[in-house]
RODO-2510 file (C-alpha; in nm, 4 decimals, decimal comma):
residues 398
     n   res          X          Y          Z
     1     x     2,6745    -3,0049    -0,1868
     2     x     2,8573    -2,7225    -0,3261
     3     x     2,5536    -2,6908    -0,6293
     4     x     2,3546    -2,6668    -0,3060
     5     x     2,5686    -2,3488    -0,1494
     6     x     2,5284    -2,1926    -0,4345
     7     x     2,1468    -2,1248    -0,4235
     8     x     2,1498    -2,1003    -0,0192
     9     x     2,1074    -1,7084     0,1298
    10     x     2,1632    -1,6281     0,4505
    11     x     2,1004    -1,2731     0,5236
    12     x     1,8539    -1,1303     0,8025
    13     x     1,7948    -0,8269     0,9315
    14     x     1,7011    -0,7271     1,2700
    15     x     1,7044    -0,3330     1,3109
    16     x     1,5032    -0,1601     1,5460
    17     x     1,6346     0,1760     1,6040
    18     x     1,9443     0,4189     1,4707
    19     x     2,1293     0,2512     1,6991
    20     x     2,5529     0,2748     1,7157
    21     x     2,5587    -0,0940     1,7409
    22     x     2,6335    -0,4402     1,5413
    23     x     2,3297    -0,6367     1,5063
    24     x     2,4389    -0,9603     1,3399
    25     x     2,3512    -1,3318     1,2818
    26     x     2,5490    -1,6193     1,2761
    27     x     2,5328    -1,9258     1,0513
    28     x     2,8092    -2,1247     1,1622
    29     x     3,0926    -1,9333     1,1038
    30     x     2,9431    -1,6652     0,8569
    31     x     2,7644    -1,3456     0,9989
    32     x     2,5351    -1,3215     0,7488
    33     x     2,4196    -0,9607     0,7691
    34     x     2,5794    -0,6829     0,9918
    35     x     2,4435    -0,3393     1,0568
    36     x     2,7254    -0,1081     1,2758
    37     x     2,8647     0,2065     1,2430
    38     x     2,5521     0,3819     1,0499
    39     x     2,6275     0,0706     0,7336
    40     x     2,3926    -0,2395     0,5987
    41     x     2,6205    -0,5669     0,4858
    42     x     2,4320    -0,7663     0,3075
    43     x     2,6133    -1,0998     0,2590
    44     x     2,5175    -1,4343     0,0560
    45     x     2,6460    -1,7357     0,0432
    46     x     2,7253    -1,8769    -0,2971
    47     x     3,0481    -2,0403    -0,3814
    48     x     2,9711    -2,1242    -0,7169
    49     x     2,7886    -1,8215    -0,8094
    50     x     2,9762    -1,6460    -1,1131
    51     x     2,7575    -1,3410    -1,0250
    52     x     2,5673    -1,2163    -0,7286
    53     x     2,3613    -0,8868    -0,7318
    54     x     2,1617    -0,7484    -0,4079
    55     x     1,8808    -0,5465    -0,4910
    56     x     1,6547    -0,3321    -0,2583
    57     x     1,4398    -0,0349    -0,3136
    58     x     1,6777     0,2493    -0,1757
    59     x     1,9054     0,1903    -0,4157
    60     x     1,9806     0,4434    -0,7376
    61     x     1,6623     0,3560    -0,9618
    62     x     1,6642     0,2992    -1,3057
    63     x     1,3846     0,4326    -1,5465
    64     x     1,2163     0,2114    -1,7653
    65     x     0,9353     0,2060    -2,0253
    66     x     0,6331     0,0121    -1,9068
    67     x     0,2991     0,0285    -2,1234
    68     x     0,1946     0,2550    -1,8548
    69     x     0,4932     0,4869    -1,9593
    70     x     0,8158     0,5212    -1,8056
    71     x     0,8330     0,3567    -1,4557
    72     x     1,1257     0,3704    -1,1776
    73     x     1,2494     0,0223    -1,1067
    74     x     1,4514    -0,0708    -0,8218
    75     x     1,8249    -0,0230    -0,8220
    76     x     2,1245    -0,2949    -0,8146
    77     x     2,4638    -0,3576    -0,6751
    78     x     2,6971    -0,6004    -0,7535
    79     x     2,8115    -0,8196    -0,4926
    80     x     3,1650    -0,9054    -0,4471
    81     x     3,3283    -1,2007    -0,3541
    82     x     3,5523    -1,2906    -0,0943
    83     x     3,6789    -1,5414     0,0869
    84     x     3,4934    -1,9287     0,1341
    85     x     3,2469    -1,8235    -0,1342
    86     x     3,0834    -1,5687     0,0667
    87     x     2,9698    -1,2395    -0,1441
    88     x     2,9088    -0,9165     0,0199
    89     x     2,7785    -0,5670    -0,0247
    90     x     2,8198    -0,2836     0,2261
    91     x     2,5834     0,0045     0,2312
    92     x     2,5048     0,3521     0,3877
    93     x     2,2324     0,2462     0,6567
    94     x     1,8997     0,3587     0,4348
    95     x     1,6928     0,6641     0,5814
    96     x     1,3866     0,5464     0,7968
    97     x     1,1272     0,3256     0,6331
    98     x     1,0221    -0,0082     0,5646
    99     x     1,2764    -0,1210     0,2888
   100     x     1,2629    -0,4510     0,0948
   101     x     1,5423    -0,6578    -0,1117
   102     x     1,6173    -0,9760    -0,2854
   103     x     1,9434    -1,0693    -0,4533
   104     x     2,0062    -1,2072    -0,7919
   105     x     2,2318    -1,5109    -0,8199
   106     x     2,3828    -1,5703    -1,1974
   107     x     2,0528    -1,4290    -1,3457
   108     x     1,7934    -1,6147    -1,0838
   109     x     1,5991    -1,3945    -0,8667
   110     x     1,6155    -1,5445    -0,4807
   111     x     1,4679    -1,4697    -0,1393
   112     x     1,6700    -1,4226     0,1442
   113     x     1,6130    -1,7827     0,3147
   114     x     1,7030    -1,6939     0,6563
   115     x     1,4578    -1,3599     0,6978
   116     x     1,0901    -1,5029     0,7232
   117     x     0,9896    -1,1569     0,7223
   118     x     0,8468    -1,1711     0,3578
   119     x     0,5673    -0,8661     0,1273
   120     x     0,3990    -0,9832    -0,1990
   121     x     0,3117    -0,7189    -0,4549
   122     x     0,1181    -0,8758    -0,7064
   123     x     0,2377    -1,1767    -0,7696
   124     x     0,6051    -1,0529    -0,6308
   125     x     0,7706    -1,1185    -0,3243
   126     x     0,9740    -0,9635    -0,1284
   127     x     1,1832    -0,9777     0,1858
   128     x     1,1688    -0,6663     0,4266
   129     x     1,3569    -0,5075     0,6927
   130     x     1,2490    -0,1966     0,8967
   131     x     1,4476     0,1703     1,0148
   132     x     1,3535     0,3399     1,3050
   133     x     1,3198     0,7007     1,3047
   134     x     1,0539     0,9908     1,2565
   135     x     0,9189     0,9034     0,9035
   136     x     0,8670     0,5793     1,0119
   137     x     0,7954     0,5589     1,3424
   138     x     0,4457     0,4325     1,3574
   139     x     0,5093     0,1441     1,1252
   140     x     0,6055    -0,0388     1,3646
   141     x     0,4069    -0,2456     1,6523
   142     x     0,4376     0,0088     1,9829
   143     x     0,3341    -0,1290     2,3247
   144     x     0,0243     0,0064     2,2572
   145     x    -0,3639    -0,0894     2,2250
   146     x    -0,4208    -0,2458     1,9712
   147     x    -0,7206    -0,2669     1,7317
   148     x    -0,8646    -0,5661     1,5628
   149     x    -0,8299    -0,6794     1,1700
   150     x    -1,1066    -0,9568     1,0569
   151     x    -1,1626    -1,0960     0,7143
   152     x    -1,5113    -1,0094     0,6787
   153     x    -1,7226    -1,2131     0,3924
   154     x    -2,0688    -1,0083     0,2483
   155     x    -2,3132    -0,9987     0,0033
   156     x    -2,2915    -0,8210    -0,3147
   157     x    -2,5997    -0,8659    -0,5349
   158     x    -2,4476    -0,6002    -0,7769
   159     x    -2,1872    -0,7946    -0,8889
   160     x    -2,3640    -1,0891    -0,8495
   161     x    -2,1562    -1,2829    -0,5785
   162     x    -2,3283    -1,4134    -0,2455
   163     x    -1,9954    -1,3688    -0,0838
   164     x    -1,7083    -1,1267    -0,1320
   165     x    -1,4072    -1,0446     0,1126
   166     x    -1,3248    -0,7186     0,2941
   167     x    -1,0748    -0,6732     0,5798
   168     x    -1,2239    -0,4734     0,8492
   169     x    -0,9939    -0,2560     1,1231
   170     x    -1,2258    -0,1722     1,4426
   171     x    -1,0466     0,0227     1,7199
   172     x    -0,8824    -0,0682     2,0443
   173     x    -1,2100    -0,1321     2,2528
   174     x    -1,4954    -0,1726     2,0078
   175     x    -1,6187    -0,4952     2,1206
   176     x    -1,6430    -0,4013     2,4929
   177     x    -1,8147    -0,0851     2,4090
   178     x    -2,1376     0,1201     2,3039
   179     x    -1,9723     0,3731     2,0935
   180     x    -2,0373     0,4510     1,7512
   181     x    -1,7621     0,5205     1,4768
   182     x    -1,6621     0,7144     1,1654
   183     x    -1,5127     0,5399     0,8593
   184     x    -1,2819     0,5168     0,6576
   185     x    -1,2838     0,2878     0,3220
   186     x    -0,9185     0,2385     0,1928
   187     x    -0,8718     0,1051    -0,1037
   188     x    -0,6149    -0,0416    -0,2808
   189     x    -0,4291    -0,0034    -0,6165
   190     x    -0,4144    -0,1925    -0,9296
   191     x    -0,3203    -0,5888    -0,8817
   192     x    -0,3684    -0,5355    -0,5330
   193     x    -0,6426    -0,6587    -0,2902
   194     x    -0,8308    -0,6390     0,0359
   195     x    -0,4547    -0,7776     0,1556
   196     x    -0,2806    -0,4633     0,0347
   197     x    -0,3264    -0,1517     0,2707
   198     x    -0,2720    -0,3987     0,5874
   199     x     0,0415    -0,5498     0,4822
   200     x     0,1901    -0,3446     0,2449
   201     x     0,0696    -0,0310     0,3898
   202     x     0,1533    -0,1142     0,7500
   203     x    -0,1996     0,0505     0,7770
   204     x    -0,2795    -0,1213     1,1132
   205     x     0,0224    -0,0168     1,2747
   206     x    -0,0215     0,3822     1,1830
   207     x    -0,3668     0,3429     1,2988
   208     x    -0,3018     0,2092     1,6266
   209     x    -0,0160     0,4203     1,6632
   210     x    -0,1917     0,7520     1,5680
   211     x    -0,4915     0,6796     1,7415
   212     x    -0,2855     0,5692     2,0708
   213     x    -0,0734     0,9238     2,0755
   214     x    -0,4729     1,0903     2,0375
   215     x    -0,3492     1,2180     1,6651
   216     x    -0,6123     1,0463     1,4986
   217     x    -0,9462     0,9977     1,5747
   218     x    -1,0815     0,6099     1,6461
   219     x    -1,2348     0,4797     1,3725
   220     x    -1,3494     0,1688     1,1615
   221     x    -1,1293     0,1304     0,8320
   222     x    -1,2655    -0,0745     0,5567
   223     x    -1,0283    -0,2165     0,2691
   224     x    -1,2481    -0,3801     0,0365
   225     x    -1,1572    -0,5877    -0,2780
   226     x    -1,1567    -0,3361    -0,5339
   227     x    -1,1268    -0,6111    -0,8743
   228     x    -1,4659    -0,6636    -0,9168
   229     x    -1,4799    -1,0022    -1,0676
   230     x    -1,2634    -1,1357    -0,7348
   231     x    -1,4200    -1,2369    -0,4449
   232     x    -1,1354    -1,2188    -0,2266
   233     x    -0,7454    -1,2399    -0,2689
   234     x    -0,6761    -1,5251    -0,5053
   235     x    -0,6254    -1,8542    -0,3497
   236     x    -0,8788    -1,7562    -0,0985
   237     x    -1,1609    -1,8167    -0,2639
   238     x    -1,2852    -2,1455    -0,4676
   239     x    -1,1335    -2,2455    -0,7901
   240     x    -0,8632    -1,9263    -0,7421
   241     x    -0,5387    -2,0531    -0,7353
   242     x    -0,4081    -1,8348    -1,0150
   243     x    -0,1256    -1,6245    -1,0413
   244     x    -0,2295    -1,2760    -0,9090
   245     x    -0,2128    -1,0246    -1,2066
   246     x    -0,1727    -0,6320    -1,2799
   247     x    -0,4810    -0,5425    -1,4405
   248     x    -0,7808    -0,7645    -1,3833
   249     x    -1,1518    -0,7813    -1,5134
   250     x    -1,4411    -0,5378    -1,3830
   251     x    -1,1479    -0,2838    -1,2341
   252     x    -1,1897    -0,0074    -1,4189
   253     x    -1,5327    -0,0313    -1,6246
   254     x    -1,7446     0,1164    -1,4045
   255     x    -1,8625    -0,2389    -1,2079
   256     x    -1,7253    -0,1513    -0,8526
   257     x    -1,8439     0,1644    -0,8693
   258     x    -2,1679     0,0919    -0,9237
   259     x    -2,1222    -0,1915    -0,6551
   260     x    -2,0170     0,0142    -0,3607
   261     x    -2,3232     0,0799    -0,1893
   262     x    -2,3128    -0,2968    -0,1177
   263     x    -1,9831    -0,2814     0,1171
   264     x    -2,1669     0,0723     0,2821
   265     x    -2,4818    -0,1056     0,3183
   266     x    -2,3347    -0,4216     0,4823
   267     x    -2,0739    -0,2028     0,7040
   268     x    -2,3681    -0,0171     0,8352
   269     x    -2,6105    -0,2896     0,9044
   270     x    -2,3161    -0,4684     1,0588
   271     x    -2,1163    -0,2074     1,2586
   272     x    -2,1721     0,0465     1,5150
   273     x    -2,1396     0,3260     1,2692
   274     x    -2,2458     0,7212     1,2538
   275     x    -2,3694     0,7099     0,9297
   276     x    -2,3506     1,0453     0,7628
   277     x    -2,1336     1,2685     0,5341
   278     x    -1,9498     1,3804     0,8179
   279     x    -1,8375     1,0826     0,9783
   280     x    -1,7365     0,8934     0,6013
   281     x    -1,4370     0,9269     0,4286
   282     x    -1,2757     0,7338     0,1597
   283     x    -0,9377     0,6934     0,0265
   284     x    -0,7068     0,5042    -0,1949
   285     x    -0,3825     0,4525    -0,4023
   286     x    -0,3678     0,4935    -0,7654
   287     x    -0,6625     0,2516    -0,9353
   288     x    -0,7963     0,3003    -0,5508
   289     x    -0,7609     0,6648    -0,6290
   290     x    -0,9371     0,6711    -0,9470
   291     x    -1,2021     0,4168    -0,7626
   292     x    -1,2438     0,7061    -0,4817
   293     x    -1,2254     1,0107    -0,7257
   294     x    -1,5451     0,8459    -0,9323
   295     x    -1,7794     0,6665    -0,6171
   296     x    -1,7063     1,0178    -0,4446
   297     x    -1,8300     1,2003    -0,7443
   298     x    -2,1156     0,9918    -0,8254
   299     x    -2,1949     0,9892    -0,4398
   300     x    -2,1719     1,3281    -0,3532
   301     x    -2,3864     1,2937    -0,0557
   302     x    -2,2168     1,0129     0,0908
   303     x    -1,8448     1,1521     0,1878
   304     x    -1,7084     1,4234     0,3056
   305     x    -1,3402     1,3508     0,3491
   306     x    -1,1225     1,2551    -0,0153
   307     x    -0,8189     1,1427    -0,0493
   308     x    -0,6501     1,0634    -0,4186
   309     x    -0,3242     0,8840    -0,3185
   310     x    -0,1230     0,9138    -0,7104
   311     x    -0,4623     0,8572    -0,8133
   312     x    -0,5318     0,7525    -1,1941
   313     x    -0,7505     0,9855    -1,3159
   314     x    -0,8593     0,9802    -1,6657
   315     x    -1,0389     0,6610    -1,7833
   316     x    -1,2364     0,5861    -2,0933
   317     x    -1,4463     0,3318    -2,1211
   318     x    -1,7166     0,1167    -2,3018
   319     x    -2,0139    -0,1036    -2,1711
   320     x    -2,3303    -0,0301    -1,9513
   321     x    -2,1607     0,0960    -1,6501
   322     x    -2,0261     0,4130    -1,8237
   323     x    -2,2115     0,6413    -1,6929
   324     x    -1,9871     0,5991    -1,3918
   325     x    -1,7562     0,8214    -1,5478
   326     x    -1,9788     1,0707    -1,8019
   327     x    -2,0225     1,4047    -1,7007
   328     x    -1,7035     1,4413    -1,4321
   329     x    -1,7032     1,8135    -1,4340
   330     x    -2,0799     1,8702    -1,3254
   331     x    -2,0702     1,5563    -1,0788
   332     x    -1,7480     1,7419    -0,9524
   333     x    -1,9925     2,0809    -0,9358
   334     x    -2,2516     1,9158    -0,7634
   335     x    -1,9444     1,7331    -0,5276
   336     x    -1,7923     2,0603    -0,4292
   337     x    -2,1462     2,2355    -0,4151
   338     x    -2,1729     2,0296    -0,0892
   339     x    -1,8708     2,1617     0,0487
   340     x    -1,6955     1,8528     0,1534
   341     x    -1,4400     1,9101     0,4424
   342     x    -1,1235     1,7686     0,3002
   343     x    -1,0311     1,6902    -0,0907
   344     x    -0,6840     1,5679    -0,0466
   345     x    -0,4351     1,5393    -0,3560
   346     x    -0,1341     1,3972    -0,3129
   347     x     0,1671     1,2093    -0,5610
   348     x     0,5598     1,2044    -0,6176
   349     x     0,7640     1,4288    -0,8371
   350     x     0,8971     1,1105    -1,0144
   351     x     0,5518     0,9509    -1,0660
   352     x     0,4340     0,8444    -1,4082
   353     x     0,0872     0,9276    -1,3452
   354     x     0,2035     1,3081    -1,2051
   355     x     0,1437     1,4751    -1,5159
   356     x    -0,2881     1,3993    -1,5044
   357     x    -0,2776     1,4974    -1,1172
   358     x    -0,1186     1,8308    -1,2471
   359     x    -0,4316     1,8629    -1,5232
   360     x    -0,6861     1,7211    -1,2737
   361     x    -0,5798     2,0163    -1,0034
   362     x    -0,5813     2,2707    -1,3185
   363     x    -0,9593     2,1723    -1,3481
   364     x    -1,0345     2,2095    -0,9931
   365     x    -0,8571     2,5308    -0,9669
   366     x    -1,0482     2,6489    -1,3102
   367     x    -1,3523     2,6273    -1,0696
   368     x    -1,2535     2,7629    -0,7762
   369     x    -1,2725     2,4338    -0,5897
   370     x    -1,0578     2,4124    -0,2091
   371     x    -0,8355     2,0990    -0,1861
   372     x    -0,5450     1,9945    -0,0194
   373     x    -0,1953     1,9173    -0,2362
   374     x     0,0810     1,7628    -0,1584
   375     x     0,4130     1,6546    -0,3724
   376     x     0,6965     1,4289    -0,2371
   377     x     1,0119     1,2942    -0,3985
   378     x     0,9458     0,9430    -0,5617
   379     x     0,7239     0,7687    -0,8292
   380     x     0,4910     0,5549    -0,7746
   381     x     0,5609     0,3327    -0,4889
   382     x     0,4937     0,2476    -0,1514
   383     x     0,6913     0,4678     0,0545
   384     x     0,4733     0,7285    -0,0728
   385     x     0,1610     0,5400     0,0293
   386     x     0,2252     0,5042     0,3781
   387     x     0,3766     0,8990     0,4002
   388     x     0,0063     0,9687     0,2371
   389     x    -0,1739     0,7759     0,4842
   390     x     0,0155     0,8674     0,8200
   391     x     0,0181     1,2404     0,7400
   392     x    -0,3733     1,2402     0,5965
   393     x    -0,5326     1,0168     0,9398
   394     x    -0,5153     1,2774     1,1706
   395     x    -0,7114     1,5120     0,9257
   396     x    -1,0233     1,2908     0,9489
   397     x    -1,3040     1,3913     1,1424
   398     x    -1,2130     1,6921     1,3567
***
């Protein structure tokens, strides 16, 4: 039993506002996590443990080289322990967000048992907890109407797949209506999928949210797939059950690309859309930013709302497809030529990719080109996304 104790967790969270107040759980006679007096406790359970370590994403980061470069990774804090084997770690309450943790028990990495309320990145999870307050007030679910998500399957004869896997937002009201819509196609970053934007990126909840206080226009959001050689998140498809990776085949090579009239085509044939420049825009977050910066470039006809979300940017690359990324600066020429309402830049001052954004704007300013910029704190992480995404909606459209 006590070899047991030493592996069990019990820590939930259950904040919904800035509240003066305890909210705490109780597991027999423990109170296994305890927010009061502005303050997170985060407390485990592990007698045995020689070493406990809680680690969430608002702690100090550390910097570390990655083969992408140097990286932030999430901070640490030791855990101390008091009495009936019970370790605990007390905290400033973190500023408003969605914030995620685990803990580390002598060198294991754990989830918090008792908090069902679990992300995966890649092939990570994580537990999550939410703060109230106006940077993160539409991340949550408001008594409000709500839109509807599906997992949509279509053809793509460009990649040579009968069926591949996009989720699909419509807007409070679609299916009893006549209306038609603009869209938006979302797309995710590298190791991610069609998954991503909606769970990670609390997407749905900003959209109802924004379009519910009239900020943002209704409209259909597509979040395609963006690893080519995938048809759908893995597991989810046959003969997939593979761990999900970082980079995967027919990303970055100039295959989706060239394959992304097939999700417009089907969208259009399928949805009560307004299909023109106007009423399309497309988006994404880092390898979804470099997808968007290239179809928008080689479709300059097609969208007239951008958005690079710490977008990757250069790219060089061998094969048939690489045409998709020849010749940026006159595709760019013929891009702005067009005038396209809103080319929207936008990264952290601690992201590893920051340094091409800053070379990528020095080209567009070279040429006189209008876009939008915007720099936060932070590297390359999710925070950012969601900022990007609630503060770029209500753009659309107008």
């Amino acid at each position: 039993m006590k070899q047991f104790l030493s592996l069990v967790a019990v820590c939930i969270f259950s904040l919904s506002a800035w509240a003066q107040e305890t909210v705490a759980v109780n597991t027999g006679d423990l109170i296994s996590s305890e927010v009061k007096n502005q303050t997170v406790t985060f407390r485990l359970l592990a007698p045995e443990a020689r070493e406990v370590w809680v680690e969430t994403d608002f702690f100090e980061k550390s910097r570390q080289q990655t083969p992408l470069g140097e990286v932030e990774m999430a901070g640490r804090q030791r855990m101390e322990k008091g009495e009936n084997g019970v370790w605990s770690y007390t905290v400033a309450l973190p500023a408003p967000e969605l914030h995620t943790y685990c803990f580390y028990v002598d060198g294991v990495r754990m989830l918090d048992p008792s908090n069902v309320y679990m992300l995966r990145d890649i092939a990570t999870y994580m537990n999550y907890f939410l703060v109230d307050g106006a940077l993160s007030e539409n991340y949550f679910v408001r008594e409000v109407p709500h839109g509807t998500v599906a997992k949509v399957w279509y053809p793509s004869p460009s990649l040579g797949m009968e069926r591949r896997r996009m989720m699909v937002y419509t807007p409070a009201g679609y299916e009893e209506g006549t209306k038609r819509y603009p869209v938006l196609y979302l797309l995710h970053g590298a190791g991610g999928d069609e998954n991503a934007w909606s769970e990670l990126g609390r997407a749905v909840q900003i959209l109802d949210n924004l379009i519910a206080q009239g900020k943002a226009e209704p409209m259909i959001v597509v979040m395609p797939n963006g690893n080519g050689a995938q048809q759908a998140v893995p597991g989810e498809y046959p003969n997939s059950m593979y761990k999900p990776s970082f980079m995967n085949p027919k990303t970055m090579e100039g295959s989706y690309e060239k394959a992304f009239p097939d999700i417009m085509n089907f969208v259009e044939s399928h949805y009560r859309t307004i299909n023109d420049k106007a009423h399309r825009a497309i988006a994404g977050l880092s390898m979804g930013g470099f997808h968007s910066l290239y179809i928008s470039a080689n479709y300059p006809d097609k969208f007239d709302y951008v958005g690079l979300f710490s977008a990757a940017i250069n790219r060089e690359s061998k094969g048939e497809n690489t045409y998709i990324y020849k010749n940026l600066e006159e595709k760019l020429a013929t891009q702005f030529a067009a005038a396209p309402k809103l080319y929207f830049i936008a990264i952290g001052n601690a992201d590893f990719l920051y340094q091409d954004n800053v070379e990528f704007r020095q080209l567009l300013d070279r040429h006189g080109y209008k876009y939008e910029y915007a720099e936060t704190d932070g590297g390359h992480e999710w925070r950012n996304w969601r900022k990007y995404l609630n503060n770029w909606l209500p753009k659309l459209f107008k």
